[in-house]
C-alpha positions as CSV (number, residue, x, y, z in Angstrom):
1,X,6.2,43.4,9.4
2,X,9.6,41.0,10.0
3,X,9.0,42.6,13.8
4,X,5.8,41.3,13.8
5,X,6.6,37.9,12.4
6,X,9.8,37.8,14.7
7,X,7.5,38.1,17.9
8,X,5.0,36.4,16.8
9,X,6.8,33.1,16.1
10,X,8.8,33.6,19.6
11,X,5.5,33.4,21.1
12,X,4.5,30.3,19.8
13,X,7.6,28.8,21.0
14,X,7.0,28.9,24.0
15,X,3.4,27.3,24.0
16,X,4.4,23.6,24.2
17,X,0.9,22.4,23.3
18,X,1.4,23.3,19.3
19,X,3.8,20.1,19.4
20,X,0.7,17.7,21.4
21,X,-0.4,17.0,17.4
22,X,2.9,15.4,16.7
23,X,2.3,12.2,19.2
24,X,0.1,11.3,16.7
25,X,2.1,10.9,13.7
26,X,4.3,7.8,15.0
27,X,6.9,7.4,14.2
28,X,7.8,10.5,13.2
29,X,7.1,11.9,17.2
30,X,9.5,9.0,18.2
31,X,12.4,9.9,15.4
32,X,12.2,13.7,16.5
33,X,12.4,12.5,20.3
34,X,14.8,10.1,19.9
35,X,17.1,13.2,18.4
36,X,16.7,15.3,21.3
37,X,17.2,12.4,23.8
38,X,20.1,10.9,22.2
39,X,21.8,14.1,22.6
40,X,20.9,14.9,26.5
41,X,20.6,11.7,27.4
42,X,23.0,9.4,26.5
43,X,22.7,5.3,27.0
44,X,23.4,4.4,30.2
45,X,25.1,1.6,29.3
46,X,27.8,3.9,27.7
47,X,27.3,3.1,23.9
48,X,28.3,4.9,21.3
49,X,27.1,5.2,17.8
50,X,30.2,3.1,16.8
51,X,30.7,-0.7,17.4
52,X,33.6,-2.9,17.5
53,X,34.2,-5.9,15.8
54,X,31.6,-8.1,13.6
55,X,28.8,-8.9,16.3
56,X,30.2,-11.9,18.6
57,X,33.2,-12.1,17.1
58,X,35.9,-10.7,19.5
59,X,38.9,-11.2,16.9
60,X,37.1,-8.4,14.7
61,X,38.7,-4.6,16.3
62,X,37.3,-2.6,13.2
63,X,35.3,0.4,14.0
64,X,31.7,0.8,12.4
65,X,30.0,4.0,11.9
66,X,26.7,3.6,12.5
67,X,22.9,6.1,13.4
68,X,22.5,6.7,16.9
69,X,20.6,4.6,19.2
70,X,17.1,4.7,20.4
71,X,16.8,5.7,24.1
72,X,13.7,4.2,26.1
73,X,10.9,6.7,26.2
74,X,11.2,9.7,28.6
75,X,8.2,9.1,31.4
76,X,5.9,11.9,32.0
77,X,5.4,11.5,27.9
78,X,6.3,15.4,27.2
79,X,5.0,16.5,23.8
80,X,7.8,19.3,24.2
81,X,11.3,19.3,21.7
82,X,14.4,20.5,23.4
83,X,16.4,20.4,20.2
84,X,20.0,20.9,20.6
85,X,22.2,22.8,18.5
86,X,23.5,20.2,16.8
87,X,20.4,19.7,15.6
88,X,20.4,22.3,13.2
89,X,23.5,22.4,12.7
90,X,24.4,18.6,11.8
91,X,23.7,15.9,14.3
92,X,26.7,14.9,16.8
93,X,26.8,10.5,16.6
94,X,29.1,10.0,20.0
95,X,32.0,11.0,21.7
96,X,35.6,10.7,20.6
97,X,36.9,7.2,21.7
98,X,40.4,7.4,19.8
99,X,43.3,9.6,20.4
100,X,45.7,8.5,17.6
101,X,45.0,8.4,14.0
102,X,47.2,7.3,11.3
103,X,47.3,6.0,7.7
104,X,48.7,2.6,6.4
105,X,48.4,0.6,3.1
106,X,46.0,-2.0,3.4
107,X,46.7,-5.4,3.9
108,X,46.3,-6.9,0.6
109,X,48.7,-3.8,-0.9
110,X,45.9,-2.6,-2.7
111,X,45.1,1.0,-1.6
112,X,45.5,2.9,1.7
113,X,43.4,2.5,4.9
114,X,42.7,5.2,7.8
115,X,43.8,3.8,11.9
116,X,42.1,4.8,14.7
117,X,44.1,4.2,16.8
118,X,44.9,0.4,16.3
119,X,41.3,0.0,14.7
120,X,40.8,-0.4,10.9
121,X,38.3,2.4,9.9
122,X,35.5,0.6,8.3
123,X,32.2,2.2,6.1
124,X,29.1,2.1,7.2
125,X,27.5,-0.9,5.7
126,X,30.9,-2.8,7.1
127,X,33.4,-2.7,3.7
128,X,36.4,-1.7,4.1
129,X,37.2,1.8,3.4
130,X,40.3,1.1,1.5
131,X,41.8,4.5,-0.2
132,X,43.1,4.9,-4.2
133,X,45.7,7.2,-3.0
134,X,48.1,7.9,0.3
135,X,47.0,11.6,-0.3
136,X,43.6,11.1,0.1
137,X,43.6,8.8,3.3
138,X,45.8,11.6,5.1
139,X,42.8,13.6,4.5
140,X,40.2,12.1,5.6
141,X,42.5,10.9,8.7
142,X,42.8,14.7,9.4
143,X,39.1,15.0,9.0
144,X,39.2,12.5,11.9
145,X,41.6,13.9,13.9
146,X,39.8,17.3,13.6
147,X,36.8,15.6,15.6
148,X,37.0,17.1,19.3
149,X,36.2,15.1,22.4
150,X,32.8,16.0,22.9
151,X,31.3,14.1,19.9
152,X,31.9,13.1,16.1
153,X,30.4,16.0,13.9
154,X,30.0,13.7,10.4
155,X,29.2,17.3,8.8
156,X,32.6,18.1,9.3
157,X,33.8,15.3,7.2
158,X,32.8,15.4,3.5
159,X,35.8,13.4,2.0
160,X,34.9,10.8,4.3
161,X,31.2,11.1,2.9
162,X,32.6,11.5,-0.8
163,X,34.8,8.1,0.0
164,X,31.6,6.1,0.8
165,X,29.2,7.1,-2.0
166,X,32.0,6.1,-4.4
167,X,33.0,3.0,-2.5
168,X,29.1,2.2,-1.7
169,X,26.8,3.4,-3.7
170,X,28.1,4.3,-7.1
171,X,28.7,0.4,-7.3
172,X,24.9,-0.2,-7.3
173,X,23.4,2.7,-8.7
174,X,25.7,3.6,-11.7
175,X,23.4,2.9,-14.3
176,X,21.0,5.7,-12.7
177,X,23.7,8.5,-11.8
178,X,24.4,8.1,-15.3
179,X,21.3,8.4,-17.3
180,X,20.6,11.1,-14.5
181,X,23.8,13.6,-15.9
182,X,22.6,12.6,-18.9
183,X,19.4,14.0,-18.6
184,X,20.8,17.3,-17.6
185,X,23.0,17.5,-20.2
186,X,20.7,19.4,-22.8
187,X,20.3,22.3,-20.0
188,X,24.2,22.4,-19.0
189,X,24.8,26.0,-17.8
190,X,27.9,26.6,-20.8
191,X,25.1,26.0,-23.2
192,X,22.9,28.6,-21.9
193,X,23.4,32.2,-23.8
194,X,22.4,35.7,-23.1
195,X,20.5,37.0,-26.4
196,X,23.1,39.3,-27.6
197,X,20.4,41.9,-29.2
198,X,19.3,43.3,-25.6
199,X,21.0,46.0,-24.0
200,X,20.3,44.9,-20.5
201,X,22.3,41.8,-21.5
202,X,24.7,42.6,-24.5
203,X,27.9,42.3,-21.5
204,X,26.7,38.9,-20.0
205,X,26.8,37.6,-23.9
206,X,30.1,39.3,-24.6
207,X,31.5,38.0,-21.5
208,X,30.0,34.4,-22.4
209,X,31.6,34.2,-25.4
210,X,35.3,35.4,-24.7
211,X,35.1,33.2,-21.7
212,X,33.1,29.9,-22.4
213,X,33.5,29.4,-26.2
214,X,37.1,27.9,-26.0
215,X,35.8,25.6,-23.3
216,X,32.8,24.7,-26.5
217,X,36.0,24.4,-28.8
218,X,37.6,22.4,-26.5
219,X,34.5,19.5,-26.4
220,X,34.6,20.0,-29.9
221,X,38.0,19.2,-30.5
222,X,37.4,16.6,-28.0
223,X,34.2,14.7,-28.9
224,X,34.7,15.6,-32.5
225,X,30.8,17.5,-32.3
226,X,30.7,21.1,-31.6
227,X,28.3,22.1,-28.6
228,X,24.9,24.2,-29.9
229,X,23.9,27.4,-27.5
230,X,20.2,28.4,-26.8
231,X,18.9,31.2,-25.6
232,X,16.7,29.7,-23.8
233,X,16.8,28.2,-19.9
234,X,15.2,24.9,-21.1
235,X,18.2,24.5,-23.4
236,X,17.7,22.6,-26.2
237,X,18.7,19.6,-28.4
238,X,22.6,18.7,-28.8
239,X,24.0,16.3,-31.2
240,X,23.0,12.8,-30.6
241,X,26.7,12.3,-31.7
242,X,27.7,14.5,-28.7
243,X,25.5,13.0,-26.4
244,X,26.6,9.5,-27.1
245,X,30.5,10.3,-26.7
246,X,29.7,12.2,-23.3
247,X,27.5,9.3,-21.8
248,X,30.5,6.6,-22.7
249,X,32.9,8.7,-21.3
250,X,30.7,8.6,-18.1
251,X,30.2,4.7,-18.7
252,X,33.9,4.2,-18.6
253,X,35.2,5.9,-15.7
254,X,36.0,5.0,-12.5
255,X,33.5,4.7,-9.1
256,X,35.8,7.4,-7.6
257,X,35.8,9.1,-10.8
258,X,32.1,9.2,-11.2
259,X,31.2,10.3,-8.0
260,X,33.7,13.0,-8.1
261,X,32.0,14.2,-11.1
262,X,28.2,13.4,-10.0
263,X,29.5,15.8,-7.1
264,X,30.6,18.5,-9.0
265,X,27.8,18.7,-11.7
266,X,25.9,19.1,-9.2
267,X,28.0,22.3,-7.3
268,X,28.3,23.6,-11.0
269,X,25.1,22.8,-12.9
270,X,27.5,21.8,-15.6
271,X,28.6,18.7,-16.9
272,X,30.7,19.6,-19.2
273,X,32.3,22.3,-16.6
274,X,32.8,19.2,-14.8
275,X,34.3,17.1,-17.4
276,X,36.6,19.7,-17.9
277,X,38.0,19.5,-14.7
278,X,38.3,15.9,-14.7
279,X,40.3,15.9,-18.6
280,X,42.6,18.7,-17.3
281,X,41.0,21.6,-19.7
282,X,39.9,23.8,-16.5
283,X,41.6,24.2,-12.7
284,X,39.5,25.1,-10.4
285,X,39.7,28.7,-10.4
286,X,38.6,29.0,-13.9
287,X,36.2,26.4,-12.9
288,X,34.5,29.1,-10.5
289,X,35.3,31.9,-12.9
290,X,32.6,30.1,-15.0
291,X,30.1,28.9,-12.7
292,X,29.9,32.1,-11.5
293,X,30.4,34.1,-14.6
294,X,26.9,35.7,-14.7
295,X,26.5,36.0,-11.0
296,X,29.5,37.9,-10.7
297,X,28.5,40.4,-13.4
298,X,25.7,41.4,-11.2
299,X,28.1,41.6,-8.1
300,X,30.0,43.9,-10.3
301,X,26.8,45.9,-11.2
302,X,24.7,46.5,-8.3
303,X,26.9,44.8,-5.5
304,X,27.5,42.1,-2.8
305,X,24.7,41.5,-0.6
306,X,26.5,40.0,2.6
307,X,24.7,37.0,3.8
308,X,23.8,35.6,0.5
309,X,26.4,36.4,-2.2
310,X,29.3,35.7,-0.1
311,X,28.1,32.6,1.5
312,X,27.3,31.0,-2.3
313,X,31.0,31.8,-3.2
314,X,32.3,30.5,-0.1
315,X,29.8,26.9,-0.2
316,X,30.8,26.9,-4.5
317,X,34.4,27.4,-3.7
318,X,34.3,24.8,-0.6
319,X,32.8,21.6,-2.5
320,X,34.8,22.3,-5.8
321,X,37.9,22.3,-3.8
322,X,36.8,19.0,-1.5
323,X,35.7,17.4,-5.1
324,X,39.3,17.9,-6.4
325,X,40.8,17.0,-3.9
């Protein structure tokens, strides 16, 4: 049957016309066009999908990252895709125009900034990306000096991507990632327990409660409220007292803070995994050893299947460690 599917879907491939529908559903056709052509046809006039400077204003040399540019429309009007690699495997925004990068403390001594070359690294809505900490701007310089010379690869660059959300949009939407961990809170994954009277489950419950009830004693001691476990996968109801202490903790913290911790609730399912990372209760391998707990005891049972087991370690491990960092 996969044989079947496998040929089958190669056939239809090949037959252009299944893609004539798509000029219809402007601008949609044009986005998926404008992909393939800004990839295989660059802009003649030599852009890139950075500019210089703040419009007209030649005295400006910071560097803005920006989306790629539309191309005029190919003649002939193909309904065919050529998608590039890149597509699919994150999109490529123009070729590397720097050779040097460096770190230096910002001008107003208040945090650190990333050099291309003698250019000011700027976000993407123009603010300047200035860093909390020296170690953090030497990283996301050597996410940029990483970049090879055939294009910028933003995929490759997720502390640069972590930087912005904190300096951009946890600013304006705070309120909302807020209330949004909040809402999760009830179902956090610590607060989820195996019934301990079923024999296909007695180990994940033992294993539950010699590894995740001193992190429950630790909110306890912490909040002051200890943390109630269900049974259940819809959770249930925690202690309004408990709720209200988490949610000003959240309140208080940080942009950086908060979108470090938006970030790895949502790696972990688990705020109060999370929580514990930021307070200093948990590193990062217990972190895992956690998040994976039940997972791990089915590894152990019936074993790894290789393409899907290993790649969730590798993706959990990846984006706690970047969180972290």
């Amino acid at each position: 049957m996969a044989a079947f599917l496998q040929t089958r879907t190669l056939h239809l491939i090949k037959r252009p016309r299944l893609l004539d529908p798509l000029s219809s559903l402007s601008p949609f056709a044009r986005y998926f066009n404008t992909i393939a052509a800004a990839h295989q046809h660059p802009d003649p006039e030599g852009q890139s999908s950075f500019s210089f400077g703040d419009g007209g204003n030649s005295g400006c040399d910071a560097i803005l990252v920006k989306g790629p540019n539309s191309g005029p429309k190919r003649e002939g009007g193909s309904s065919s895709v050529t998608m590039p690699m890149s597509f699919m495997t994150g999109s490529i925004v123009g070729k590397r125009f720097y050779k040097q990068v460096t770190t230096r403390q910002s001008d107003d001594g208040n945090g650190w900034s990333v050099m291309l070359d003698y250019r000011t690294l700027k976000t993407p809505s123009k603010r300047a990306l200035k860093l909390p900490t020296l170690s953090l701007a030497k990283a996301i310089a050597a996410e940029w000096d990483y970049q090879q010379t055939d294009g910028i690869r933003p995929f490759t660059m997720p502390l640069m991507r972590l930087a912005c959300t904190a300096l951009e949009r946890v600013p304006v939407t705070r309120p909302k990632i807020v209330d949004n961990l909040m809402r999760k809170f009830n179902q956090d994954l610590v607060f989820c327990r195996a019934p301990w009277d079923n024999n296909l489950t007695s180990g994940v419950y033992d294993r539950q409660v010699q590894k995740i009830d001193p992190l429950l004693d630790w909110v306890k001691t912490e909040f002051g409220f200890k943390p109630v476990v269900y049974s259940s996968f819809f959770g249930g109801k925690q202690d309004e007292g408990l709720v209200k202490a988490m949610e000003k903790l959240l309140k208080i913290t940080s942009d950086c803070e908060l979108a470090a911790i938006d970030a790895l609730a949502a790696a972990s399912h688990s705020l109060v995994i999370s929580v514990g990372i930021f307070r200093g209760r948990l590193d990062i391998e217990e972190a895992i050893e956690l998040i994976r707990l039940e997972e791990d005891l089915q590894v152990h049972k019936w074993g790894l299947v290789e393409g899907g087991h290993d790649l969730d370690i590798a993706d959990l491990k990846f984006w706690i460690h970047v969180t972290c960092y």
